[in-house]
LOKOLLUM-407447 format. One line per field, with one value per residue (C-alpha): residue number from 1; residue in one letter; x, y, z. Coordinates in pm, whole numbers. Each point is the difference from the previous one (the first is absolute). Layout:
BEGIN
pos NUM_...
code A_...
c1 X_...
c2 Y_...
c3 Z_...
END
This chain:
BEGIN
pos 1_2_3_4_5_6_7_8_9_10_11_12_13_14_15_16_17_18_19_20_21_22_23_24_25_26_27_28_29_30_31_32_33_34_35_36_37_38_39_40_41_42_43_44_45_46_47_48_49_50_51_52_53_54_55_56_57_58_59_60_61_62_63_64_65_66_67_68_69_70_71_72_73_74_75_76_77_78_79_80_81_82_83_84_85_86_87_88_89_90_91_92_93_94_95_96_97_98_99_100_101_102_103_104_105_106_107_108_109_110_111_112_113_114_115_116_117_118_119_120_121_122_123_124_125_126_127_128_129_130_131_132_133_134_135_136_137_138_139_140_141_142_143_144_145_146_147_148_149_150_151_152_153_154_155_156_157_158_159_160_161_162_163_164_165_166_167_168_169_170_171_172_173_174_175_176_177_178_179_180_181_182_183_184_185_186_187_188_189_190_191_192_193_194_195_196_197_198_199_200_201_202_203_204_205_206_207_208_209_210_211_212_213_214_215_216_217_218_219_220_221_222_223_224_225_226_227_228_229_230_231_232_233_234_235_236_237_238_239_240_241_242_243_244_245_246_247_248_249_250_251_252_253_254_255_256_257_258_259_260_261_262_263_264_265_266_267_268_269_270_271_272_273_274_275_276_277_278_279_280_281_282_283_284_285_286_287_288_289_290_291_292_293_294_295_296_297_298_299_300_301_302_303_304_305_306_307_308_309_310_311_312_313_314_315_316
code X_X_X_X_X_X_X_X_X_X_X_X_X_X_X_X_X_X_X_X_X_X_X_X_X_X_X_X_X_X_X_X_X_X_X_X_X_X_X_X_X_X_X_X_X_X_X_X_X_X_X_X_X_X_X_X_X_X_X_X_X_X_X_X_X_X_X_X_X_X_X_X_X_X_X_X_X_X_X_X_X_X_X_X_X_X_X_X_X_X_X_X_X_X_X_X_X_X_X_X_X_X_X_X_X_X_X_X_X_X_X_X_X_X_X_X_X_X_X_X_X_X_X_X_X_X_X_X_X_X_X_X_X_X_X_X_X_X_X_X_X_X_X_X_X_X_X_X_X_X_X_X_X_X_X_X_X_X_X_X_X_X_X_X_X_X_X_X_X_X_X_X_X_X_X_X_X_X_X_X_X_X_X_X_X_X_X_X_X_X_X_X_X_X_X_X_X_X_X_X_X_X_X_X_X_X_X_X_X_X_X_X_X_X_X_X_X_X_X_X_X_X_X_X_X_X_X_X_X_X_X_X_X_X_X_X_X_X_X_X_X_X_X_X_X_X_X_X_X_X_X_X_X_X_X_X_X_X_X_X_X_X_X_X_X_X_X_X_X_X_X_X_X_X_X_X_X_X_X_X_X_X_X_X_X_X_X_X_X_X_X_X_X_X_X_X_X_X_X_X_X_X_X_X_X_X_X_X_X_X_X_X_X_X_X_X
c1 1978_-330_-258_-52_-356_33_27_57_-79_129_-164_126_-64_-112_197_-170_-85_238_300_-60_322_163_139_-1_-252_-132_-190_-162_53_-326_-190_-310_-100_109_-251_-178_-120_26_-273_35_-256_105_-214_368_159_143_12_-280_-28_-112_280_231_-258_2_434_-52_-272_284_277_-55_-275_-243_59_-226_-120_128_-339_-317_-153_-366_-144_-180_-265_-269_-329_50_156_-252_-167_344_231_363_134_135_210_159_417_81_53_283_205_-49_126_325_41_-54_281_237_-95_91_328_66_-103_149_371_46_-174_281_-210_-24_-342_-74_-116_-224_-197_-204_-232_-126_-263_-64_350_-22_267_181_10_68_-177_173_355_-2_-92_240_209_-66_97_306_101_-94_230_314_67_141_-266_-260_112_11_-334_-181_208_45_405_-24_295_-217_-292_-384_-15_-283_-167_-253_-237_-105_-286_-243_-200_127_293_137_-82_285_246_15_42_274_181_-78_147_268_76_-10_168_273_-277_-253_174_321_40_-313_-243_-120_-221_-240_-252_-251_-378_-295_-342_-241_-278_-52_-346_302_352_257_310_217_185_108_70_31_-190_243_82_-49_-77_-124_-33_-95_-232_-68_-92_-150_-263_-82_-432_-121_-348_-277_206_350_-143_-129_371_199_-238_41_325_75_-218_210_258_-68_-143_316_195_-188_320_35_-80_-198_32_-187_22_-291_-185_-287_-262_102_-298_18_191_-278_-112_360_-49_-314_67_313_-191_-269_250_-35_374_149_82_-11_106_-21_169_-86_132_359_229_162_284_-31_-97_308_196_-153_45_353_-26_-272_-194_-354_-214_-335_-257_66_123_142_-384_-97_208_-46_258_-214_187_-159_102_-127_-182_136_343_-81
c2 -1859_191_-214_71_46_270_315_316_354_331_229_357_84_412_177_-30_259_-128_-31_247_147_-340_7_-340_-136_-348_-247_-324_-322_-206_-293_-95_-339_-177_-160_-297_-172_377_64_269_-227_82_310_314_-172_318_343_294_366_17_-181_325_263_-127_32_344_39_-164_178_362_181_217_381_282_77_-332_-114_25_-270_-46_-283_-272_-59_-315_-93_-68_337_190_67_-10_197_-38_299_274_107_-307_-2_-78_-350_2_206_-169_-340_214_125_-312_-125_283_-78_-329_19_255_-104_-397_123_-81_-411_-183_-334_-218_103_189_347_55_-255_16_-275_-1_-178_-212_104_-185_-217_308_193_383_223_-256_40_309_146_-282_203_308_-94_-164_325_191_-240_202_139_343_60_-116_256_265_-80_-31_222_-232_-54_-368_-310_-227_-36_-191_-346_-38_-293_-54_-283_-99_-250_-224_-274_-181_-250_77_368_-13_-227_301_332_-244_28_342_88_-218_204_298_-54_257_315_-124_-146_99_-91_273_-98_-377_-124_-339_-151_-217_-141_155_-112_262_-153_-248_30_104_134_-107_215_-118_-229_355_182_-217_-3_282_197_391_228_28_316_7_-252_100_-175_59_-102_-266_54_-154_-141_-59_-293_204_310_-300_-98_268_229_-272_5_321_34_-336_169_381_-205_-174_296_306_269_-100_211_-132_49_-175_153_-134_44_157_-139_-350_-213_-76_319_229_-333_20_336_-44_-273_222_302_-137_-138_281_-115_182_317_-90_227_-54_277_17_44_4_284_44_25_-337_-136_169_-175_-363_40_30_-392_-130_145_33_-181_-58_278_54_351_121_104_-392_-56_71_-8_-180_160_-212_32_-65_303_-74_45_378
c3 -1414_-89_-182_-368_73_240_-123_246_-56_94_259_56_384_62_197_387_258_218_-276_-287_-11_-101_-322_-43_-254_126_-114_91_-226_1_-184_-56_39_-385_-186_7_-256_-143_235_327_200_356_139_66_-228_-131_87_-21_66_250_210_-159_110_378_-69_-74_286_251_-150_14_237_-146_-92_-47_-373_-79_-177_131_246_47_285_-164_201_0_69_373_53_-120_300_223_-172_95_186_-232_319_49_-76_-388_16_-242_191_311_-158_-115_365_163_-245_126_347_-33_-151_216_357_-98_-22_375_-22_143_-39_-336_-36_-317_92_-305_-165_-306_-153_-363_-29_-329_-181_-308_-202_-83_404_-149_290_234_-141_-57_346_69_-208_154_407_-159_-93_276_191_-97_330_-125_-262_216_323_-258_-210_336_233_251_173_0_26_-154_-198_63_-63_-290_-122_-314_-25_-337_18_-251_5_-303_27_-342_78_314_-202_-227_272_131_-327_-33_389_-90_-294_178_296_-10_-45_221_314_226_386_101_-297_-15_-318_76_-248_215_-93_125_-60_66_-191_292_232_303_-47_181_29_254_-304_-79_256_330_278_150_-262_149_-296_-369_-195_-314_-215_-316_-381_-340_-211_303_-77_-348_168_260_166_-5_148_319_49_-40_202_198_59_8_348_90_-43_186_293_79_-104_-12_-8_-384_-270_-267_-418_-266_-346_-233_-314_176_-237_-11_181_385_90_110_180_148_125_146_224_152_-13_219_270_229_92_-325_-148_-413_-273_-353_-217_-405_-229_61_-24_-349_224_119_-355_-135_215_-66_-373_40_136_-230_-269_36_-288_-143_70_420_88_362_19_44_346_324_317_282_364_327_341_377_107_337_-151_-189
END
């Protein structure tokens, strides 16, 4: 039975690149963490924009005349612009998603072919399950060979990692995978909740993945920069993270004025290692999409976030 003091809400899922001629509305059952006290003291205890926003951003891949998009650029790159040449980031995240769902039909192993990480998911997980979601679907083996025109038997094995730091944090995504079970895992697509510290001096992340584990993807989070000392250990760990696995793609989707982030950017953008681009503001396209998942309050507008893309340059 479902505790009294838990209460779940509703969140409509857009239709995705990869599946929008499904006709199936779906939507993702989550709570927040309940009160204490009547107090929300644990830091994700519930969820924000921006966490819908990077849904959207993983969702559907960007479209001409679909808003317009301006780089946000800071201090440090002043003087070293990024190149206006380069390949639009967003895009290349959506085709290394195609790739990989593509080119993993034929794993014959256990191993997951595609692996995502979201880093600092919150009480409530939403960008997690939802591309969760998303690869679930895509696991239809007839919609999936049409959607992606591929003649395939069987379908990539996926798996999404939701991690925090916070014990009470994890208890909750449990419930809210266990709730969720039948739209966000089958025998391809695999769901695991697991602790990650990356506020520690060194980050271990062998706990996660093994020592052997071959391949990760995609790491990606939101609203993960809030000061001086958060912009230290998540910059941190993103580099951890791109030096042990530098194939994966990279998206953070911030509040781009919120202290520590140009700090954030400027200790990736100076790592001659990385290619970093931060689009603002988002698309209306994009924000469009989010608001069908949460509505946005107060006094922020789609003109107050930014969609942080960073990659090896090795890998481009």
């Amino acid at each position: 039975e479902e505790d009294e003091n838990i209460r779940f809400l509703r969140y409509t899922l857009p239709a995705s690149t990869y599946c929008k001629h499904s006709t199936t509305e779906r939507s993702l059952r989550l709570a927040a963490l309940p009160l204490s006290d009547g107090v929300l003291s644990v830091l994700g205890a519930e969820a924000w924009f921006g966490s819908a926003v990077l849904a959207a951003l993983l969702y559907q891949n960007g479209e001409p005349n679909r808003g317009v998009i301006r780089k946000h650029v800071t201090r440090s790159q002043q003087n070293n612009p990024p190149d206006e040449n380069a390949t639009n980031p967003h895009e290349a995240l959506h085709a290394m998603l195609k790739c990989s769902l593509t080119e993993g039909q034929n794993n014959d192993d256990d191993e997951a072919s595609f692996r995502a990480l979201e880093l600092g998911s919150g009480a409530v997980g939403l960008s997690g399950f939802a591309l969760a979601a998303m690869l679930c679907e895509c696991g239809d083996i007839e919609r999936r060979n049409h959607l992606l025109g591929v003649n395939a038997t069987r379908t990539a094995k996926c798996q999404v990692i939701l991690s925090d730091n916070d014990c009470e944090v994890l208890k909750q995504l449990k419930l809210n995978r266990e709730t969720n079970a039948g739209l966000c895992s089958n025998q391809q697509m695999s769901v695991s909740v697991e602790h990650l510290d990356w506020g520690r001096d060194s980050i271990d992340l062998n706990p996660l993945f093994g020592e052997d584990q071959p391949s990760l993807q995609l790491v990606f989070g939101s609203e993960l920069v809030y000061s001086n000392t958060t912009a230290d250990a998540c910059a941190s760990c993103v580099q951890a993270i791109l030096n042990k696995y530098p194939e994966a793609h990279v998206l953070i989707v911030q509040i781009i004025d919120r202290p520590g982030f140009d700090r954030f950017l400027s200790i990736l953008q100076q790592n001659e290692k990385f290619h970093v681009v931060c689009e603002q503001p988002i698309s209306y396209h994009y924000h469009d999409l989010a608001c069908q998942m949460i509505q946005l309050g107060g006094t922020l507008s789609r003109f107050d976030y930014g969609a942080c893309f960073i990659r090896c340059k090795s890998t481009l």
